[in-house]
C-alpha positions in Angstrom: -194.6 218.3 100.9 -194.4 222.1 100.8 -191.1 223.7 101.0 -192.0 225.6 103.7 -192.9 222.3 106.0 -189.0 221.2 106.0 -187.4 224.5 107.1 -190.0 223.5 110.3 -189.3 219.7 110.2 -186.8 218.7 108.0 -189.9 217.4 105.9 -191.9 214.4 106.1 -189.4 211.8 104.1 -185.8 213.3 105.1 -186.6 214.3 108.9 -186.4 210.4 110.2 -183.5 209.5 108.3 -181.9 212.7 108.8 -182.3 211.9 112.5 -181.5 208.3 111.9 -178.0 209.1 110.3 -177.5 211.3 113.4 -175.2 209.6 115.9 -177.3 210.4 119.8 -174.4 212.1 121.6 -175.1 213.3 125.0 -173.2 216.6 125.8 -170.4 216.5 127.7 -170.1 218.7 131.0 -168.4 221.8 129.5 -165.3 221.8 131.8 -163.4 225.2 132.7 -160.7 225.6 130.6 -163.2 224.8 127.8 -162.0 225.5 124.1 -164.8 227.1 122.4 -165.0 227.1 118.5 -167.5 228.4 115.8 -168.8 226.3 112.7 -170.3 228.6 110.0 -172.1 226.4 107.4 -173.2 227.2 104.1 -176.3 224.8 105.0 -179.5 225.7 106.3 -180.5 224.3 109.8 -181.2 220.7 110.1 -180.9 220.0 105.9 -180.7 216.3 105.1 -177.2 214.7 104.5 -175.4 217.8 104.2 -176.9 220.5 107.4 -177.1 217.3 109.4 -173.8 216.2 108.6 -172.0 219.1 109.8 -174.1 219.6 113.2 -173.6 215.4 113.6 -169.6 216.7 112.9 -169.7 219.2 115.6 -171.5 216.8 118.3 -168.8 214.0 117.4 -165.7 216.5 118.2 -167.7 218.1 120.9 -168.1 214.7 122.6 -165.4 212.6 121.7 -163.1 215.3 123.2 -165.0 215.2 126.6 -166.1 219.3 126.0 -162.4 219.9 125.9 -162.8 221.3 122.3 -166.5 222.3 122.2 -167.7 223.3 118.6 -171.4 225.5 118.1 -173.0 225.1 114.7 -174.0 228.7 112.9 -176.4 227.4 110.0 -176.5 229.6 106.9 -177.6 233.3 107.8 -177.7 232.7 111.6 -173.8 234.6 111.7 -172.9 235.5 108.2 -174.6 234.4 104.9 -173.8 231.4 103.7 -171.1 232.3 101.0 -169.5 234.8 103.2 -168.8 231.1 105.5 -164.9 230.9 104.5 -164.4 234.7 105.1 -165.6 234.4 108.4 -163.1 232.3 109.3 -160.4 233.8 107.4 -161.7 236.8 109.7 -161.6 235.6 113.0 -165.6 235.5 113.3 -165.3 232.0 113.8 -162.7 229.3 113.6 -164.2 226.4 111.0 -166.0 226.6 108.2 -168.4 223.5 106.7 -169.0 223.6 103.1 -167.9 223.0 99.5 -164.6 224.0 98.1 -165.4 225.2 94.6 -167.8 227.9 95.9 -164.2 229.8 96.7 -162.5 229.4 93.2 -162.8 233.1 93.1 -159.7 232.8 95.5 -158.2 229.8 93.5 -159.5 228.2 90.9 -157.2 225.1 92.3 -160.1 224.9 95.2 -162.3 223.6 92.6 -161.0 220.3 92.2 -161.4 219.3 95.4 -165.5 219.5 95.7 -166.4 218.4 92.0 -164.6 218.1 88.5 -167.1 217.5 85.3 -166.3 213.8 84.3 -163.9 213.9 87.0 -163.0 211.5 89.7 -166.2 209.7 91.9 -166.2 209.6 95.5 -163.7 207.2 96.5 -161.4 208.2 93.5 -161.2 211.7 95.2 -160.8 210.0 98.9 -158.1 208.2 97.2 -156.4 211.3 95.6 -156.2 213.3 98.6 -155.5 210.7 101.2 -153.4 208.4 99.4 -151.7 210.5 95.6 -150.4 214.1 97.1 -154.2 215.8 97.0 -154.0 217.0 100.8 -150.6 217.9 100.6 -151.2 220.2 97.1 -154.6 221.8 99.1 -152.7 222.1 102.4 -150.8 224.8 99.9 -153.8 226.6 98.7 -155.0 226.9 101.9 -151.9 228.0 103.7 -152.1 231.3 101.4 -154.8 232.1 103.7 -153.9 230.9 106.9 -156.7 228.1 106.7 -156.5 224.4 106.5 -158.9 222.1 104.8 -160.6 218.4 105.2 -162.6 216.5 103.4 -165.6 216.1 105.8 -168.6 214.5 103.8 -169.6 213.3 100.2 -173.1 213.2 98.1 -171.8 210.9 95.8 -172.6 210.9 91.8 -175.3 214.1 91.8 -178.6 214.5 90.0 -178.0 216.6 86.7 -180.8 218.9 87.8 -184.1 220.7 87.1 -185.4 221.9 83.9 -188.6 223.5 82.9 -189.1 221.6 80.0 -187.3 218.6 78.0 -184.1 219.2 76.8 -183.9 217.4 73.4 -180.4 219.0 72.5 -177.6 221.3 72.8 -180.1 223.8 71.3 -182.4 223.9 73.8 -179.3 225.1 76.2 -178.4 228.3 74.4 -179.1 231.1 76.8 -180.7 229.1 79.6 -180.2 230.6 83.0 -178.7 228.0 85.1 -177.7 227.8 88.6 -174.5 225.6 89.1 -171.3 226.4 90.7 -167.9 225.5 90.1 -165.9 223.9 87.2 -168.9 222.6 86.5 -171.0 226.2 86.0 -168.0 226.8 83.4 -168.7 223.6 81.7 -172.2 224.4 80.9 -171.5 228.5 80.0 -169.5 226.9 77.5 -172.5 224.8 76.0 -174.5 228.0 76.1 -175.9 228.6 79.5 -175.6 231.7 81.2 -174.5 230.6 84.8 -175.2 231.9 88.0 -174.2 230.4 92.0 -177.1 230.5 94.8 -176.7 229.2 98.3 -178.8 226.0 98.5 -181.6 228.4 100.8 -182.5 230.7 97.7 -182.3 228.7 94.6 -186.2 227.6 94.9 -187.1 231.5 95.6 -185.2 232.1 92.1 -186.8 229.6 90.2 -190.4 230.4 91.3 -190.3 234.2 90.7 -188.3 233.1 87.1 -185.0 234.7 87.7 -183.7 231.1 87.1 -185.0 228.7 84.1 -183.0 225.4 85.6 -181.0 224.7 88.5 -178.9 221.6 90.1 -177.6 221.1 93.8 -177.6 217.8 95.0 -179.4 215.0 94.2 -182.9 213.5 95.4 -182.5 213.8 98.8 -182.1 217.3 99.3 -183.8 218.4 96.2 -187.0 217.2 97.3 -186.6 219.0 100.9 -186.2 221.9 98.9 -189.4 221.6 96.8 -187.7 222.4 93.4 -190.7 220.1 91.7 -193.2 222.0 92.4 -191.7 224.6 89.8 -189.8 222.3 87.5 -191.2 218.5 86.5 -187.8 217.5 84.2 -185.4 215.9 86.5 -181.9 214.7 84.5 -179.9 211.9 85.8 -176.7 211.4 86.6 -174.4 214.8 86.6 -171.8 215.1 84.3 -170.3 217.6 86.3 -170.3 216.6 89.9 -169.6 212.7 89.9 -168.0 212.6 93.4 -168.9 216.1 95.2 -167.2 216.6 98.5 -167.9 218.9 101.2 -165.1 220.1 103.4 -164.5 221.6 106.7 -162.1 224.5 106.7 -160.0 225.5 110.5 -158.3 228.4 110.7 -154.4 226.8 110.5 -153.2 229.1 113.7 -155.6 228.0 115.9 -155.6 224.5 115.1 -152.1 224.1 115.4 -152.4 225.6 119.0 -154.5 222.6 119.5 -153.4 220.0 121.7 -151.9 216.5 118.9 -155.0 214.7 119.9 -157.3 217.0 119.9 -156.0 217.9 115.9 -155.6 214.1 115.3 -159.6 214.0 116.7 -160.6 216.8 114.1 -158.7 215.0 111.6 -160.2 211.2 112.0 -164.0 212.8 112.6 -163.8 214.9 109.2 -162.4 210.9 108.0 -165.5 209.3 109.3 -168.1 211.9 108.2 -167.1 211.5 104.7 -167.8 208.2 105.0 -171.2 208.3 106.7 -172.7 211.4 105.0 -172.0 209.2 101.4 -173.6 206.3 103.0 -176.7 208.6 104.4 -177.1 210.2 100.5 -176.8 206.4 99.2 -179.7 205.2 101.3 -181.9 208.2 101.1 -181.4 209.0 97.2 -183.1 206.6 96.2 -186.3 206.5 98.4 -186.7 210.4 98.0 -186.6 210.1 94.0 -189.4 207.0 94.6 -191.1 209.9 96.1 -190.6 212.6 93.3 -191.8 210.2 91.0 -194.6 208.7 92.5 -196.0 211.2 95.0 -194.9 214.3 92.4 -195.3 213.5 88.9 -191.5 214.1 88.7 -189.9 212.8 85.1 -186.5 211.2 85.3 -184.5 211.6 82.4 -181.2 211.2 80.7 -179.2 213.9 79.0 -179.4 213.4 75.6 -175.9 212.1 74.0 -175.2 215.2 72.1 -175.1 217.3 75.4 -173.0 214.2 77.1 -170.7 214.6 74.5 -170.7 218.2 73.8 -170.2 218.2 77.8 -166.8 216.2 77.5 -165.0 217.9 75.3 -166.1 221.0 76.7 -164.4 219.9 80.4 -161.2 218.7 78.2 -160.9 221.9 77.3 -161.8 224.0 80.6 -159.6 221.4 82.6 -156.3 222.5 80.0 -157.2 226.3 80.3 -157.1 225.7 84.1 -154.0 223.6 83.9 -152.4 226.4 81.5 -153.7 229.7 83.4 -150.5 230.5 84.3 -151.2 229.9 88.2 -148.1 227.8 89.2 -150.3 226.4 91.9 -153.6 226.1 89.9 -151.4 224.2 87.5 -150.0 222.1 89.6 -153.3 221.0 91.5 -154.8 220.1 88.0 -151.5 217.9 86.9 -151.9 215.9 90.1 -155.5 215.5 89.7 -155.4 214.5 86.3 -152.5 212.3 86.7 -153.9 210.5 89.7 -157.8 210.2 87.5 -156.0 208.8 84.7 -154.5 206.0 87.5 -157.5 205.4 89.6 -159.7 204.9 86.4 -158.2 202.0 85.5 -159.8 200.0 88.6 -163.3 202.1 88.4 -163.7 201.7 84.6 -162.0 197.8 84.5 -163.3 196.2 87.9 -166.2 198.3 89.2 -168.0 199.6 86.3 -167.9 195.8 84.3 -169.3 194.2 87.7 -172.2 197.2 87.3 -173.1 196.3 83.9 -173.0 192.3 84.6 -175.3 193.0 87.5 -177.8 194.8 85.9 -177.9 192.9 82.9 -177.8 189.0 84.5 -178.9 189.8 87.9 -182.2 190.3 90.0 -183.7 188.9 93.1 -187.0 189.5 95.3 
């Protein structure tokens, strides 16, 4: 599958369960007196789990409310680019924002903890965190600075660790690599020698082809092979170390929310709820199937990270995470003692109930 074929179709694999995971909503009348609200995405049009799940968010809103609070997607580029999303709403060009938080840690490096720590919490540990341990409450703060408020709205689960030229045998083979991967997790790998750069999902293939890039991570299977980065790089590294649980979030400007009728902002609320839930579920099921097809269709290699980069890779996060903690941000500071508090909790079921059941499984367990 060329790269080119999805931006037409959504490619050959990822376009039926794309459109499969896509609830069929029928538009509601729009009704005068109509509320009338912008999504900018950092997505391109129609891209699997992530693209689809923010359109699928918009129709769920759009319908549920009757067309009382209609919402019209903007796909990356089609009103502003897509890391100017956040800006436009904190501009008034349009009143939500779908996307990751970490790609604004230029405006508080608290942000990044709510889209993906290296060895940091997994999906449900973050779900748990924010709905359940203070995490909304702490990013309800960060927000409020700019007159925006945040949800979690999807999540890709544990990501791929991503795409290298060539085998990486050791920390050597990191020094100097140019690396696309934002976030905490960027920081992670500068300090195991990388020199790090953040692209929108749309032009990291472009980067890698022409050689501006040597390696590059986004997602995970499902979108990676919509975005064709094997036919550049064949070295494929599994799992992340630095994304274990990335969420996507959908920002509203606060004003205009809270102008909202209470159950129109309690439907907002409960949809961003469910699409978290569904747009891990769609990554889950299609993961796995698109990497069959890297492998087998692609000549794709799977690989793990060699222990000397896992390890290097924790102790470098143990000491980003206390730099962060320590920056002398009294909100920064205390995002990452609530997060690391709450990790330190919520590992104790992952790690003593769900990780031994994993390893029982796959060691005593198979059926056909």
């Amino acid at each position: 599958m060329k790269r080119r074929d999805f931006f037409k179709k959504a490619g050959a694999v990822t376009a039926g369960a794309a459109a499969a995971a896509t609830t069929s909503l029928a538009a509601p009348a729009i009704a005068q007196g109509t509320i009338n609200w912008r999504m900018v995405t950092t997505w391109p049009r129609n891209f699997p789990g992530l693209g689809v799940g923010a359109e699928r968010l918009a129709q769920r809103i759009t319908a549920a409310s009757g067309g009382r609070l209609s919402v019209q997607v903007f796909s990356a580029g089609e009103l502003v680019p897509a890391l100017q999303s956040l800006d436009a709403v904190i501009d008034g060009s349009a009143e939500m924002s779908h996307g990751a938080a970490y790609y604004w840690q230029n405006k508080s490096r608290g942000l990044s903890f709510f889209t993906g720590v290296p060895y940091g919490m997994t999906s449900r540990e973050l779900a748990a965190w924010v709905r359940y341990m203070g995490g909304q409450e702490i990013w309800d703060e960060i927000y409020d600075q700019f007159g925006l408020k945040g949800f979690l709205s999807g999540d890709t689960g544990t990501q791929a660790g991503g795409w290298f030229r060539n085998e990486l045998t050791g920390l050597a083979d990191i020094q100097g690599l140019r690396f696309r991967t934002p976030g905490l997790g960027g920081q992670v790998w500068e300090k195991l020698g990388a020199s790090v750069t953040n692209l929108a999902g749309g032009e990291i293939f472009a980067a890698l082809q022409n050689g501006t890039l040597d390696a590059a991570e986004f997602v995970g299977p499902y979108n990676d092979l919509a975005l064709g980065f094997y036919q550049v790089c064949k070295e494929y590294y599994f799992p992340s170390f630095i994304e274990p649980g990335l969420a996507t979030e959908l920002v509203v400007d606060k004003a205009k929310f809270m102008d909202l009728p209470q159950d129109l902002q309690l439907l907002v609320e409960h949809v961003c709820q469910a699409e978290y839930d569904q747009v891990a579920s769609d990554f889950y099921a299609n993961d796995p199937r698109a990497l069959q097809t890297l492998v087998r269709d692609h000549g794709v290699n799977v690989r793990r990270f060699p222990d000397e980069i896992l390890e290097a890779g924790a102790k470098a996060a143990q000491e980003l995470l206390t730099e962060v903690r320590d920056s002398g941000d009294a909100l920064t500071k205390k995002t990452a003692e609530s997060f690391i508090e709450s990790l330190n909790i919520l590992r104790a079921r992952t790690e003593g109930t769900d990780a031994p059941f994993l390893q029982a499984r796959e060691k005593f367990f198979s059926i056909s």
